[in-house]
N, C-alpha and C positions, 0 to 999 in steps of 0.2 A: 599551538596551532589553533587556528580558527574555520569553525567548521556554518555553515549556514544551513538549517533546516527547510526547506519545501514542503507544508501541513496543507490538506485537504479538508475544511471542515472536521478535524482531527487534535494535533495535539498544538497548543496548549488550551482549547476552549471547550471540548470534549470529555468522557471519560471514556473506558475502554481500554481492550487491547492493544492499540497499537498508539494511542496516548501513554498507556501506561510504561511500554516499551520506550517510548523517546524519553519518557521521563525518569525511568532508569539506566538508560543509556545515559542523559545530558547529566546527571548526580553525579553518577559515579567514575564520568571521566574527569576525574579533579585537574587534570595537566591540560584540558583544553578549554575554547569560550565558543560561545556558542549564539546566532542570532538564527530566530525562528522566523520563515517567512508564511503567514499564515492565510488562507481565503476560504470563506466563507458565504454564507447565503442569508446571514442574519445578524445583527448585533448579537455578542454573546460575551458575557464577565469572561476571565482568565480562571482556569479550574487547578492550573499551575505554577510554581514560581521555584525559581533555581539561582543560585548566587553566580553561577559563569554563564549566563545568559545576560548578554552587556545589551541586545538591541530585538524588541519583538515589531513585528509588521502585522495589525490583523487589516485584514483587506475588506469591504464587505460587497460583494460584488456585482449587488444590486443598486450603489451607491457609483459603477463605472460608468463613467460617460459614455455612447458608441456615435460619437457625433465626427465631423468630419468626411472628406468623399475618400482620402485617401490614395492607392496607389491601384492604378487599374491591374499592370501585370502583375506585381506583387500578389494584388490579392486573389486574383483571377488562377497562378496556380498555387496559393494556399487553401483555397477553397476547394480545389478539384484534387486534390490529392486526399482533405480529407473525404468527401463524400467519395472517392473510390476507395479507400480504406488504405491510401500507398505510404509510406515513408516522405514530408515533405522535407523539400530538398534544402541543405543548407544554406544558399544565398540566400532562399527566402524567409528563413525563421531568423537569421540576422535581420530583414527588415519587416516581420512580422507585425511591426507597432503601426507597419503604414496600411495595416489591412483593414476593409472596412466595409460593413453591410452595405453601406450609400454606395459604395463603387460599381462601377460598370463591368467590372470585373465578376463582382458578388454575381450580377444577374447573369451574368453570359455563363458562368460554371454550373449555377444551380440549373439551368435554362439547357444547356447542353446534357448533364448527367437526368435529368429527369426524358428527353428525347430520345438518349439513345436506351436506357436501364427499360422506357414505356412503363414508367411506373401507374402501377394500378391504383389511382389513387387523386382524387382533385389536384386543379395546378396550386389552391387556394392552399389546401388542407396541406401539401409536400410544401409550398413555399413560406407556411409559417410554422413548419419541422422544423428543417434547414436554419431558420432564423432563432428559434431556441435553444437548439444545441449549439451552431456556433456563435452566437452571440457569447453562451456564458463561457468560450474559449476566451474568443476575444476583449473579455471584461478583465478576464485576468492578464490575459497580457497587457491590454493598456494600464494594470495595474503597477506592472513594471517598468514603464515605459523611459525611467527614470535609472537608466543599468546603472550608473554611476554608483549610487546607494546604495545599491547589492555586492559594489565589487570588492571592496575589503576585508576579501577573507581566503582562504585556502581551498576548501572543497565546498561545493554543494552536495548536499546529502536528501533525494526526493525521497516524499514514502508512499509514493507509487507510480507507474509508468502511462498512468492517463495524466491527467491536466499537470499533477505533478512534474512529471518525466516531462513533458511538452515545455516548460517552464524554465524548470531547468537546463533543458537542451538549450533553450533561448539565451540563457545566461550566463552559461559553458561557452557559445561562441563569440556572445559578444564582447565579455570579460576577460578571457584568456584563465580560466580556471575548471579544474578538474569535475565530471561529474560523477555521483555514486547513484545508484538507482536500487531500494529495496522495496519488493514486494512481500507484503505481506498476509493477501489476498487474494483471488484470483477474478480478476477485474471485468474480464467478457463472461466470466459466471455469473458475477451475482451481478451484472448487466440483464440477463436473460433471468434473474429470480423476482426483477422489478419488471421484465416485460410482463412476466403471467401475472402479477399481481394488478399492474394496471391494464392488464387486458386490452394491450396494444396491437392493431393489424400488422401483418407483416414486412408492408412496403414503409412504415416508420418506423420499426426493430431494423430492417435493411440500412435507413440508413444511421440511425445508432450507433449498430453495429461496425460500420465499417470507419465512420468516424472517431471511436474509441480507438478500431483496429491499427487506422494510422498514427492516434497518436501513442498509442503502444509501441509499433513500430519505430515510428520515429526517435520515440525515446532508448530504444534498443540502440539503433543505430549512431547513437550521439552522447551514451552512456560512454566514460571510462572503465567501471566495472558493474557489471550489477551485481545484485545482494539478493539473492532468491535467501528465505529463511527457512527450505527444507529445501532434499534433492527431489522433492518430490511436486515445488515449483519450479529446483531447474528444471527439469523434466520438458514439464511446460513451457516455460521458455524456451529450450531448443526445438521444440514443435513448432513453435509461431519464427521460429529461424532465428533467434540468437544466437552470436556468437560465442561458442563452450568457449572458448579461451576468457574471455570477458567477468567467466564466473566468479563467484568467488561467494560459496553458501558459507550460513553465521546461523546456527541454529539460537533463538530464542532464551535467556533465563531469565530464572525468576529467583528472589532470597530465601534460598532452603534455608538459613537460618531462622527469620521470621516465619516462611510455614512451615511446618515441622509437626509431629503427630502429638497429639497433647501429651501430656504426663499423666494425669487423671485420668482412671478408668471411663466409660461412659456410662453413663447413669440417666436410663429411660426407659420408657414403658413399652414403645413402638420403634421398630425399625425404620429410617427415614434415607427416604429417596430424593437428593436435591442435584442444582445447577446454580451455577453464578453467571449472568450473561447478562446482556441487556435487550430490553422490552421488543422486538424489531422484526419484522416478518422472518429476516435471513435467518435467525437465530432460532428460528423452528419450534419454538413457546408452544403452538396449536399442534406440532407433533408429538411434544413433552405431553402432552394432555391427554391426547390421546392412547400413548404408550402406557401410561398411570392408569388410567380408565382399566388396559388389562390387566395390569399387573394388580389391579386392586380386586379385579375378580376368584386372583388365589392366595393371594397373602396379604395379609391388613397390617399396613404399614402408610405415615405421611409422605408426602412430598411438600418441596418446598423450592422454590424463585426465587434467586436473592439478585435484583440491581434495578437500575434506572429505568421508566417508559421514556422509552425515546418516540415511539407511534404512538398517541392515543386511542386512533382509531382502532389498529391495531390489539392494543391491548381489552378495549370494547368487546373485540371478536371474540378475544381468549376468553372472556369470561362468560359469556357466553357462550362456546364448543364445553367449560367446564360444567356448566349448569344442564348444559341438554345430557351428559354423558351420566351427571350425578357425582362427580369424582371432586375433593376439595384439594384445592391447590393452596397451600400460604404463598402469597406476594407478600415479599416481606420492603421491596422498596432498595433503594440504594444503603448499605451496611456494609460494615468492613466482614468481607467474606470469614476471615479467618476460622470464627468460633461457630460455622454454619459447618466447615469443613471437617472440625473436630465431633459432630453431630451427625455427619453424613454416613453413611452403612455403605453406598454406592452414590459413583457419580454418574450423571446420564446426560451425556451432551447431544441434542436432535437436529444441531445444527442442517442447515440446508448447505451453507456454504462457509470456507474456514482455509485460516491461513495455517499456523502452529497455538491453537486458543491457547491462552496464559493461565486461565483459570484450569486450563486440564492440569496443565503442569502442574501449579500448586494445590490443585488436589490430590495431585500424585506426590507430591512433595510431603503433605499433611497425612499420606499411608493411606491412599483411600484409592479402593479401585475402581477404574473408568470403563465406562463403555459410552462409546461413540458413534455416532454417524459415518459410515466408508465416507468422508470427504475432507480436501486438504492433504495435512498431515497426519491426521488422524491416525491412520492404521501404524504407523511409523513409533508415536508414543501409546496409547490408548492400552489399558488392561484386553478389552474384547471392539470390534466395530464389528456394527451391523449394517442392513441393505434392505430392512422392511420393518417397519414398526411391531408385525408380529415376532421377529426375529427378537428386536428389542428386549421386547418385554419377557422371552423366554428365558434368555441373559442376566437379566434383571433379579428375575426369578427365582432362579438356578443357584445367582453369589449371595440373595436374600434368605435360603435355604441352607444355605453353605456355610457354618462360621468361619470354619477350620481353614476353606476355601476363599471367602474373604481376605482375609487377616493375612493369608499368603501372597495373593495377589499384590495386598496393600503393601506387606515388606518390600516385597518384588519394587514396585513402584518406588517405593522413596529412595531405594538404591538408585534405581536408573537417574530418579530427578538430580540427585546428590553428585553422582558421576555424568552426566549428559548435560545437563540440563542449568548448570549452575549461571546465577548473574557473575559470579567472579569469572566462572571462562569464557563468558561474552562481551564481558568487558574487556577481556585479555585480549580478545580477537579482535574486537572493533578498534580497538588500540594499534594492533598490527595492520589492518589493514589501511587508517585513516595514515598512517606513516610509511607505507608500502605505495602509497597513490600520491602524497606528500614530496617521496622521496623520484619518485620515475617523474611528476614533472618539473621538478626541482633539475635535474638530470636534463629533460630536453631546455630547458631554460638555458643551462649554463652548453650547452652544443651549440642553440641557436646564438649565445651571447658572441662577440668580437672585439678582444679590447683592443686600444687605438694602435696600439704596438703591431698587432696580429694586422688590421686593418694594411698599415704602412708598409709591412713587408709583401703584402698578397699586392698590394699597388705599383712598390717597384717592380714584382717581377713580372703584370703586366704590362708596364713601362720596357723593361729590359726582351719583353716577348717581341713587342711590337718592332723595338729599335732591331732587332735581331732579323726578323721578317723582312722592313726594309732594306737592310744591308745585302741582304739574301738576294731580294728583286734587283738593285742595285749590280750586283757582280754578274748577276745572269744576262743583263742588258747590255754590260760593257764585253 
């Protein structure tokens, strides 16, 4: 089977959670092949390589043309669908590729939704919003615009229901091929984790927001299944009106074999409090800091950052919130987490916002107990979750003072990772289902199919209908 990937500035050019995921997914299904369709916002190396990946697409998609006037109605209601936030309709995502800023279409939508909404806000300032959020839609669609290339393969698999999902919808009808849709994130969350951060007004969060919303939607509505990776995105999903039948949850693994609790005692002076994550406002670094800050006011113990700066500015801040509080952090840089894990006493994830983090698991896998931020999954896997950084660090505290209590916790955890949590049952699954979706349109294929036999018989006996009918009128007349 041939499966084709949908990547978001993600996997293969990234690292990360849900790089790391497609990349243990794409390994270890040895029985399929696999092409990545990838875009981006910058030239960026390949961070990974896999022997059944026959065909990679990185897109850059500031390198997309938006030239062209295009299709007045086409564009006129893909534009107004998204800036209402609605589901766009499928004629028009079939001709999506004719959509285009220049069109007369573009202005009369954006021109009517800022009339009637009375947006609070210049016409200047709202009509070059409008042009940067849908531009970098339509850079990626023109990136496609070439379905041909995309079509030989069995399923699309997006990893996630914004541009991804949108893409794929695009692809699914043009091609005649299945689409799978997983979320791994929760997409209008950490939407509004970048509006505080950029300290955006409301009448340009408004329309953000409702632009993402349609193409959430839209990709809802043009999925074959989606793949929430807890129930605690489906959840979410049937909130925003998913169809529950459509489900179909795959909870995340990870190789309990390779993390695993060491064999060798630990041998240290200090108790240490670390996280694996990467450098990023979402991932809640300046809440880490701060939760350390107390916890270092009753018990003297390191903490310790293990992964990549992905924000530099970012990471500027942290060290800076570290130096005002007095608290030492190791940034230890991108390392293979493993031997951080076997070092850790507690794990402490501050995240802001989270799909099922890979790194909890494998430090639950490695016997290390977690406490979490209430977000995501979190509470679902986590040793404890919290709801306030003083909460945290009392938590913290408590398993820091606790050996007996540790250690149990930790047991606790590698069982679950062992039985929940494994890459062999997620492979098992994604297995099942890539064959399940495989197999249903394989099935309407061969219902819609007619061989010429079938054809020749349904022909004579409209033939034999007809002459019948005449004969009819015939005897009635005479």
């Amino acid at each position: 089977m041939h499966i084709t990937i949908i990547s978001e500035g993600a996997y293969p050019v990234t690292l990360g959670g849900v790089s790391i995921w497609t990349h243990n997914l794409i390994t270890n299904l040895k029985g399929h092949n696999f092409a990545v369709l990838c875009f981006t916002i910058e030239h960026r190396t390949l961070m990974y390589d896999s022997g059944n990946i026959d065909r990679i697409f990185i897109f850059d998609l500031n390198e997309q043309p938006l030239t062209g006037k295009g299709d007045k109605e086409v564009t006129y209601r893909f534009v107004k669908s998204l800036l209402e936030g609605k589901v766009v309709e499928k004629e028009v995502l079939i001709n999506a590729h004719k959509v285009s800023i220049n069109s007369e279409g573009f202005w009369k939508a954006i021109e009517e939704f800022y009339m009637r909404e009375n947006m609070d806000m210049e016409f200047s300032k709202y009509f070059w919003t409008c042009i940067d959020v849908i531009s970098y839609v339509l850079r990626a669609i023109r990136a496609i615009k070439n379905y041909e290339k995309f079509k030989t393969t069995d399923i699309y698999l997006a990893l996630n229901s914004g541009l991804c999902g949108i893409i794929g919808s695009i692809l699914k009808l043009r091609n005649s091929v299945p689409l799978i849709i997983t979320e791994h994130g929760i997409l209008l969350k950490e939407i509004e984790i970048w509006f505080e951060k950029a300290n955006l007004e409301e009448p340009i969060r408004k329309i953000w927001r409702n632009i993402f919303l349609s193409m959430v939607m839209t990709s809802y509505d043009n999925a074959d299944v989606l793949n929430p990776i807890s129930h605690y995105h489906m959840d979410l999903e049937v909130k925003l009106g998913a169809d529950r039948r459509k489900i179909w949850v795959i909870y995340p693994g990870i190789n309990t074999f390779r993390y695993r609790p060491s064999s060798t005692p630990k041998r240290k002076q200090k108790l240490t409090v670390g996280v694996v994550t990467r450098i990023t406002p979402v991932k809640g670094i300046k809440e880490f800091i701060r939760i350390a800050s107390k916890i270092k006011k009753s018990i003297d113990c390191d903490f310790t950052v293990v992964g990549p700066v992905e924000d530099e500015e970012y990471y500027k801040e942290c060290i800076e919130e570290m130096e005002k509080l007095g608290v030492k952090i190791n940034f230890v840089g991108k390392k293979d987490p493993l031997p951080y894990y076997h070092i850790f006493d507690v794990y402490l994830n501050a995240s802001l916002s989270e799909g099922v983090p890979l790194a909890v698991l494998e430090a639950m896998s490695c016997g290390v107990p977690t406490v979490c931020s209430d977000v995501g999954a979190c509470r679902y896997i986590a040793s404890a979750v919290f709801n306030s950084e003083e909460e945290a660090a009392r938590i913290v505290i408590r398993l820091l003072m606790d050996e007996r209590r540790r250690k149990a916790l930790g047991n606790m955890a590698r069982k679950r990772a062992v039985r929940e949590f494994s890459l062999r049952r997620m492979v098992s699954e994604y297995d099942t289902l890539f064959y399940s979706v495989f197999s249903s349109k394989r099935k309407e294929r061969i219902t819609e199919y007619e061989s010429p036999v079938v054809k020749l018989v349904k022909n004579m006996l409209k033939v034999k209908e007809i002459v019948l009918n005449k004969t009819a009128i015939l005897t009635n007349r005479s």
